[in-house]
N, C-alpha and C positions, 0 to 999 in steps of 0.2 A: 221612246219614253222608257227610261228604267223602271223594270219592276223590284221595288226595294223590298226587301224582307222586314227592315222593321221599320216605323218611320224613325226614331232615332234608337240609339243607343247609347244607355251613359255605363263609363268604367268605375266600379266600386259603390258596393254595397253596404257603404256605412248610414248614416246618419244623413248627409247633408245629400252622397252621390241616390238615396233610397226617395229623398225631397226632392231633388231634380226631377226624377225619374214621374215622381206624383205631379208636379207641378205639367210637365209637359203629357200626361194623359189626362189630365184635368182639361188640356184642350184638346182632346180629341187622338190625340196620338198614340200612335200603337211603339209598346216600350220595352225593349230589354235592357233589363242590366246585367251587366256582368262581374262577378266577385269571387276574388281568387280562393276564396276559404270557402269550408264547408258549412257556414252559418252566417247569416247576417250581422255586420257591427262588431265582428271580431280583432278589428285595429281602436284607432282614437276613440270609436264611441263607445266601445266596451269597457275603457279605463280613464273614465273622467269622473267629473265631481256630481254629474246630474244635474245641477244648476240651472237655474232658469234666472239668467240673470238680468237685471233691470236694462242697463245699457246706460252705466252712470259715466263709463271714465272716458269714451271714446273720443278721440279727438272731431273737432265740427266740421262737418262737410264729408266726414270717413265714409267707406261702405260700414264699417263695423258700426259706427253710431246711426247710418240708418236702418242696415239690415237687424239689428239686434233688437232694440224698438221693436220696430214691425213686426218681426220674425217673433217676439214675444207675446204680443196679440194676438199673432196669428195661432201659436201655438198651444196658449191657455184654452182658444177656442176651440181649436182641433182636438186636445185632450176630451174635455166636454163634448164634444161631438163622437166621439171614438172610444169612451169610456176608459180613458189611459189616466190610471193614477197620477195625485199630483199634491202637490201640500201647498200652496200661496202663501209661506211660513214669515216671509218678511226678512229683511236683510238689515243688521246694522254695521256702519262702516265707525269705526273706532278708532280715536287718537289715543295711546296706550303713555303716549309724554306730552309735556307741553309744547314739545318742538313738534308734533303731527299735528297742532290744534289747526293753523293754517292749512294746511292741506284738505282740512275737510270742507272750509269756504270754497278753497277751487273746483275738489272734487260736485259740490252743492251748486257751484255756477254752473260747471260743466253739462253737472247733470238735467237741469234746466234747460240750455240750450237745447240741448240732444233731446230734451220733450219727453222726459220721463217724469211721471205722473207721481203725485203724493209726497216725493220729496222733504225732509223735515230737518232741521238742524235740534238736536238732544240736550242739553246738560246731563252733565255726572248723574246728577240727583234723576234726569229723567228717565235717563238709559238704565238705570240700576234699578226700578220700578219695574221696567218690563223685564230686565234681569238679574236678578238680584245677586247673581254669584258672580258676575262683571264687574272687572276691574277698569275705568278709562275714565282721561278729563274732558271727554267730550264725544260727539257720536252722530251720524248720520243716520238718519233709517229709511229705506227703500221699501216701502209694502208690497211692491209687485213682484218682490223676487221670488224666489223658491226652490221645489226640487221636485221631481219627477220620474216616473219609470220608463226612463230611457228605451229599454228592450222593448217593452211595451207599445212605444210611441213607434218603434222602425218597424214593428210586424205589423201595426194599423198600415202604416205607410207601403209596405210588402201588399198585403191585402187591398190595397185602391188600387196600387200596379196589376196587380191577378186580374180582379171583377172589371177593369175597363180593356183586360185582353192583352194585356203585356207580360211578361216574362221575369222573373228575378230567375239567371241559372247561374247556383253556386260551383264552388271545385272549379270553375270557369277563368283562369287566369286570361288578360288581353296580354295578347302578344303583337301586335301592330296594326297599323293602319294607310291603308291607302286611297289618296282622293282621289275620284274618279271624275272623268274627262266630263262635264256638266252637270257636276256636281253628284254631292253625295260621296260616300266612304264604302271601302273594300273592308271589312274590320277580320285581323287571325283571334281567335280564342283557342287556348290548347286545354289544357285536361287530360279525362282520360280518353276522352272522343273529343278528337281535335276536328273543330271546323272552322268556315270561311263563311259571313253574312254580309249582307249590304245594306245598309242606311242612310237614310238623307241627310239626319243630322246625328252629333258625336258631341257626348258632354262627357269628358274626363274629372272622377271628384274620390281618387285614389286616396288619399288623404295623404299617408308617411312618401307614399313611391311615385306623386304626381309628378317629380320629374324625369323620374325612368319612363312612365308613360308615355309623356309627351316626346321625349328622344324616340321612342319608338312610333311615332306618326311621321312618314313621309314628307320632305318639305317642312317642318316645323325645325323655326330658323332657331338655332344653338340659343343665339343671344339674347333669347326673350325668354328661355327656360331658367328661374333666377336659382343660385344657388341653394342646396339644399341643410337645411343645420336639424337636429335631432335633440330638443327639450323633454328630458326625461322630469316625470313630478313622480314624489313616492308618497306613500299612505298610510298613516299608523291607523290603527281601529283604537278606541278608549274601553277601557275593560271595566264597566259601571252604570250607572247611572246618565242617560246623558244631561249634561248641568245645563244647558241652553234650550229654548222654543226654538230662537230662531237663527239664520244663518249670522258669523259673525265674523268681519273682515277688518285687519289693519287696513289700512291704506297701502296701497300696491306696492312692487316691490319693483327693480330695474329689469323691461322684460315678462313680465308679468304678474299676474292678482296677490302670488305668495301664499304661503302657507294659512287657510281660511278651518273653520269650523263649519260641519253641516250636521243634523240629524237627519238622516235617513229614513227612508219612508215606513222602513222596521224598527224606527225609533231607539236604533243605535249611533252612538258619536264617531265621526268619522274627521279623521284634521289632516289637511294636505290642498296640493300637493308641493312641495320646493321646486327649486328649477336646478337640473345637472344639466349641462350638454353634454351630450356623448356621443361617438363617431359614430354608434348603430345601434339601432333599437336594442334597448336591453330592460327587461320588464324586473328586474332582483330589487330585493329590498333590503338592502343594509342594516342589519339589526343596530349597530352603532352612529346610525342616522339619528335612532333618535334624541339620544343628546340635543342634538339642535333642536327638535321637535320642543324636548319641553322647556329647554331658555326659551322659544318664542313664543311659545303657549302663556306659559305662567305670566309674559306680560299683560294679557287680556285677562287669565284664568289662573290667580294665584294660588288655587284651589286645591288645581290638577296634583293628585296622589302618585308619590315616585312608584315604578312599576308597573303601573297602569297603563301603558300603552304598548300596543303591540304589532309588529309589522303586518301591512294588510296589502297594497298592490299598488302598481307603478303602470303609469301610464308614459306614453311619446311623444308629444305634439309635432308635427310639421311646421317647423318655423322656416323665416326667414330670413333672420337677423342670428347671430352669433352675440357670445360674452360681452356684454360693457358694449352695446348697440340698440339705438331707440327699434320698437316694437313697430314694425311697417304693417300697412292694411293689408285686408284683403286683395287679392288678386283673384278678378275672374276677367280674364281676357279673352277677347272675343276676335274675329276678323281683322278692328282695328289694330291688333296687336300686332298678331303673327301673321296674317296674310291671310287664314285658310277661313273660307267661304263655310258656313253649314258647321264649325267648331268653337265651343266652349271649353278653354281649359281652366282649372281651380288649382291656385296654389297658395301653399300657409294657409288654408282654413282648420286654426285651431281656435281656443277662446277667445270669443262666443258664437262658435261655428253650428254646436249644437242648436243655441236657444235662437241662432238665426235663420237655421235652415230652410224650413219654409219660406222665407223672405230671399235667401240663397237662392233657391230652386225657382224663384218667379224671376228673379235679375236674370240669372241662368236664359229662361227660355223669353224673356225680354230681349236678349242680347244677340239672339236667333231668330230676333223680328218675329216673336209668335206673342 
């Protein structure tokens, strides 16, 4: 009988790999994680929009349409339980022409299916009631949306890993993994104190480098590691007033949500993110981006004062899909995928990986038959 060191161990300390980590000492297991930076959520969950998003567009039957759901219930309640800031601000989805007016029926069917609650179709006249500085011929409104303190939410989550006896050790890069003969994992971590542990089970939730990871696990066959692409979103800050309550969205863009409006939980205006791909993470913010920023603004917010905006921060997503390519689900594959017994690997968990996390993190140890 192996004596294992941890009962699992999951790779990266963001957001979703910090929910894995909860969900499986939630059943009794003893957890380290490992994250190569010297702080928690220093990749994707440190440079996103904070969003707690409804789970209106996902396609039926997705992980994404039911992790995000759940994962949003779960989380509003976790906040509440955890005392993690949060605004329940409400979301409306905006046709800004007459040619987005359809779009908002599918996205309204959609969203229906997918079982998200309160659901409303707007006129002009009514969206302009709750906004008055909205420009659009039509609207959507999502009341379960919102925004949240993200940092807030992964150190509650850090904290349940501690108090049931688990481990988050940062400056901890994984550097491989080996399965050992009846199970269970050999796992390298280097640092500055490079060591060697062993675990029954192994949840990989890297986020930008989950498929460096996974090449570095023994036996994990090439061809189920899908390739990797790099969606860089940038972020103007609004220098004023913010003009809206609540979050406010065109209708999506090819690939992704598109440039949205949020106010901040410090009650500043915050508009982004677009989508670049680029061959490797790069966080700069192009001052001459925002051009673009206020042609698409001024469609919803004809209001917006020239000068007013100003570069604020760029985040990465881990996709999986490249330019002029439909948006694929989630992947969390498990044994059936790749072979390996006692392994969850996560790939392309970007929006709505956040607001699905906890819903992530149960699938996760679901799929490790716990």
């Amino acid at each position: 009988m192996v004596d294992f060191d941890f009962d699992a161990v999951v790779v990266g300390a963001g957001a979703v790999g910090l929910a894995c980590g909860y969900a499986l000492a939630r059943r009794g297991l003893v957890v380290a994680v490992l994250e190569q930076d010297a702080a928690i959520g220093q990749g994707v969950s440190s440079r996103n929009s904070e969003v707690i998003h409804g789970g209106l567009y996902y396609p039926t039957g997705s992980l994404k349409a039911r992790l995000c759901v759940t994962g949003r219930r779960m989380l509003y309640a976790f906040c509440d339980a955890h005392h993690v800031a949060y605004d329940r601000c409400g979301k409306l989805v905006v046709a800004t022409g007459p040619e987005e007016v359809g779009r908002l029926d599918a996205i309204l069917e959609q969203a229906r299916v997918n079982d998200v609650e309160g659901m409303a179709r707007l006129s002009r006249a009514q969206a302009q009631a709750l906004e008055p500085e909205l420009a659009c011929e039509a609207a959507l409104i999502s009341p379960q949306s919102g925004v949240f303190d993200s940092h807030g939410y992964m150190l509650a989550l850090q904290g349940e890993i501690e108090a049931a006896g688990g481990a988050v050790a940062l400056s901890t890069p994984f550097e491989g993994a080996t399965p050992l003969d009846g199970g269970g994992f050999e796992v390298r971590a280097g640092g500055a104190e490079p060591t060697t542990l062993t675990c029954r089970r192994l949840v990989t939730a890297p986020g930008l480098s989950a498929q460096d990871v996974a090449a570095r696990i023994e036996g994990f066959p090439a061809a189920q590691i899908p390739e990797a692409h790099f969606g860089k979103g940038r972020y103007f800050r609004l220098q004023g007033r913010a003009p809206f309550a609540r979050l406010i969205y065109p209708p999506p863009i090819q690939g992704a949500l598109g440039v949205h409006y949020r106010r901040d939980l410090g009650g500043q205006a915050v508009f982004g993110p677009d989508l670049v791909f680029v061959d490797a993470p790069d966080y700069t913010v192009e001052p001459e981006a925002a051009d673009g920023f206020y042609r698409y603004i001024r469609r919803f917010w004809p209001g917006l004062p020239d000068g007013a905006l100003s570069p604020d921060y760029a985040g990465v997503r881990p996709k999986l899909h490249g330019p002029d390519e439909p948006q694929p689900d989630f992947r969390i594959d498990g044994a059936e995928v790749h072979g390996i017994a006692g392994l969850v690997a996560l790939f392309g968990i970007e929006s709505p990986g956040l607001t699905s996390s906890l819903a992530i993190g149960e699938e996760a140890a679901a799929r490790l038959g716990l």
